[in-house]
C-alpha positions in Angstrom: 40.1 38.4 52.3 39.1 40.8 54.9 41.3 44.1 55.5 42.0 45.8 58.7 40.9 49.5 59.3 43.1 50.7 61.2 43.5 53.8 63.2 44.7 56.4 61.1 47.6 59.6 61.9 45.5 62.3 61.7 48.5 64.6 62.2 49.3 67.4 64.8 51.0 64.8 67.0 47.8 63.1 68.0 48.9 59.5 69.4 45.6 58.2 70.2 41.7 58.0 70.1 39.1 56.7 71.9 36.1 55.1 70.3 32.8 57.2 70.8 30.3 55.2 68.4 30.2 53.1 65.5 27.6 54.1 63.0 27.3 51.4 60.8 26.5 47.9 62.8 28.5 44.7 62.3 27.4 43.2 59.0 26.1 45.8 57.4 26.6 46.6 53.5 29.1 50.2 53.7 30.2 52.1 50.4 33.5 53.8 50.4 33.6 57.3 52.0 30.4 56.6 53.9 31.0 57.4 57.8 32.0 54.3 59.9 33.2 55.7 63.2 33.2 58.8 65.1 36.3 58.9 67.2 37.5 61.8 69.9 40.9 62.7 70.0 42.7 65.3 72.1 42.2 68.2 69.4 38.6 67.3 67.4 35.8 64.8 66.9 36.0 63.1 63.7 34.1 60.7 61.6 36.2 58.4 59.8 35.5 57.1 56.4 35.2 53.9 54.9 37.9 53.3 52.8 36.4 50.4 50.3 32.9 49.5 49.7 32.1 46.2 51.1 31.2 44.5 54.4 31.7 45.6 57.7 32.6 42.3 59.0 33.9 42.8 63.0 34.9 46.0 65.1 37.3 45.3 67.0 37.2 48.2 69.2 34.1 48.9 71.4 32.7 52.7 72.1 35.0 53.9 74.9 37.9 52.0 73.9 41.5 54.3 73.4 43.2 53.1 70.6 46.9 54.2 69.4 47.6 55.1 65.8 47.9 52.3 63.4 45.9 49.5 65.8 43.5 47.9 64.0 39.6 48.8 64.7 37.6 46.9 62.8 37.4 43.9 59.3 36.1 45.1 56.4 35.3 42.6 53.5 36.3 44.3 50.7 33.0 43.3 47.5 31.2 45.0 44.7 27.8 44.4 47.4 24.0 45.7 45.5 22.5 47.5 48.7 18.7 47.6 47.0 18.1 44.3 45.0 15.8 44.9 41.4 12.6 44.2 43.6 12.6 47.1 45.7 14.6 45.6 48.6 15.5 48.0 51.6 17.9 48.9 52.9 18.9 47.6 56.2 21.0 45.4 58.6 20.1 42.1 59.5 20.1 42.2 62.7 17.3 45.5 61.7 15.7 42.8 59.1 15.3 40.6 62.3 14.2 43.3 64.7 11.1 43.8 62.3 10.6 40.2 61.7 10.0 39.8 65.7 7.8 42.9 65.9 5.9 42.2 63.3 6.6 45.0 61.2 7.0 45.8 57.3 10.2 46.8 56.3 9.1 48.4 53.0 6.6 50.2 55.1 9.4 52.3 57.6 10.8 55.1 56.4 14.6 55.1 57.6 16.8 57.7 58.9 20.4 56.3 58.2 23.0 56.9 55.7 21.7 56.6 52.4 17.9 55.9 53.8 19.1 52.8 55.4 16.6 51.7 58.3 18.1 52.1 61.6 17.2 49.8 64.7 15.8 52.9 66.3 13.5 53.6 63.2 12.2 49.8 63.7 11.8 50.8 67.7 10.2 54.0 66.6 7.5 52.4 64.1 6.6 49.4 66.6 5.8 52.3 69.6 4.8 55.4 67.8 2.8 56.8 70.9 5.8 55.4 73.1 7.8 58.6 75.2 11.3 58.5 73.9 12.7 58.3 77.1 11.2 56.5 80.2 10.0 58.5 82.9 11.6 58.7 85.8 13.5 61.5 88.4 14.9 64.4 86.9 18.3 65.6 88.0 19.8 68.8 87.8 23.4 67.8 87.9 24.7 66.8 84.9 28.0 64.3 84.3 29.9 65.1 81.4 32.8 62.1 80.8 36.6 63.4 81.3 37.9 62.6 78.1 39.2 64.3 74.5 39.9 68.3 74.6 38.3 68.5 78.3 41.0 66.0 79.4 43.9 67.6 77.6 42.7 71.3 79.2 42.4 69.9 82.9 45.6 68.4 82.3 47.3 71.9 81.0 45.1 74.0 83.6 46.9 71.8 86.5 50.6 72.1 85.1 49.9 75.7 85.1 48.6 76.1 88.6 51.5 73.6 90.0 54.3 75.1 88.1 53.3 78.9 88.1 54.0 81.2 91.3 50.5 82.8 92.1 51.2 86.3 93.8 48.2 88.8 94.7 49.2 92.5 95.2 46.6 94.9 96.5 47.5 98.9 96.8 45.2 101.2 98.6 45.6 104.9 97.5 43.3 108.2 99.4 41.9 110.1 96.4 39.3 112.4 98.2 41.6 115.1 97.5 41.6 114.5 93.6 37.8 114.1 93.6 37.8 117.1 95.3 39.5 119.0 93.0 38.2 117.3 90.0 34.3 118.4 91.0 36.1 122.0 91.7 37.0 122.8 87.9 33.9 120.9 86.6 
C-alpha cells in the first residue's frame, strides 16, 4: 500500500513551501535518505529526503506549487526494490530506458550523472547530440528575471512594512568652518 510524503514542519514557524523541482521522476526506484525534492521556503532551500526505499509512484505537487505543512506531495510505494539486476543492469528510469530505446542508444554504454550513477534523461539527450550547443541560439538579453518567491518575497514584504509604517525625516545642518581650518593650518 502506497504512503503519502507529506510536507514536513521544518520548524521556525515556517507554514509553507513551494515546490522548486523534483529530482527523482515518477516511477523511479529511490532508497531511503536519497534526495526527492528541493523545496524553498521563506528562511532556506532544502532537499527533502526519502523516508523508505521503494517507488516513487505519483507527485502530487508540481514545481511551483505552494504547499502548507502536512499536505501530501507525492506516493511512495514502500519495497525491498534491486536497482542493478546480477547482469549488469543500469540504472535508470523508464521513461530514460524509453528515451534511449527511441534514440537508438545503449544504455550500458552512457555514463550517468544522477544519484547513485543513475542515468538522467539529460545524460540520454547529452549522448544522442554530443556536438549539440547546450542551449539554442538565439538573442541575448541583459535583463535578467529573477521569480518573487522564498527569502526575496519575505524581505520585499518586511522592506515595505518598514517604509509604510516608519516616519522618514532628513535633517541637513550647514556649519562655516574657514575659521577652524584657519587656525588649524596656523599651529601645524
Amino acid at each position: 500500500m502506497p504512503i503519502e510524503l507529506k510536507l514536513p514542519d521544518v520548524g521556525e514557524g515556517i507554514a509553507e513551501g513551494e515546490i522548486v523541482r523534483w529530482l527523482v521522476a515518477e516511477g523511479a526506484a529511490i532508497k531511503e535518505d536519497d534526495p526527492l525534492v528541493e523545496i524553498l521556503t521563506d528562511k532556506a532551500n532544502i532537499e527533502l529526503p526519502s523516508p523508505v526505499s521503494g517507488i516513487l509512484l505519483k507527485i502530487l505537487a508540481r514545481p511551483g506549487q505552494v504547499v502548507k505543512v502536512g499536505e501530501p506531495i507525492a506516493l511512495i510505494e514502500p519495497a525491498v526494490s534491486k536497482t542493478a539486476g546480477a547482469g549488469g543492469e543500469v540504472l535508470a528510469t523508464p521513461v530514460v530506458r524509453k528515451l534511449a530505446k527511441d534514440l537508438g542508444l545503449e544504455l550500458g554504454a552512457i555514463r550517468g550523472s544522477g544519484p547513485g550513477g543513475r542515468i538522467t534523461e539529460e545524460d540520454v539527450r547529452r549522448a544522442a547530440a554530443p556536438n549539440a550547443p547546450a542551449e539554442p541560439p538565439g538573442e541575448s538579453t541583459s535583463e535578467e528575471r529573477i521569480p518573487f518567491k522564498g527569502k526575496r518575497r519575505m524581505i520585499a514584504r518586511k522592506m515595505a512594512a518598514a517604509k509604510t509604517r516608519v516616519p522618514h525625516a532628513l535633517l541637513v545642518d550647514e556649519a562655516d568652518v574657514s575659521g577652524l581650518l584657519a587656525e588649524r593650518a596656523k599651529m601645524r
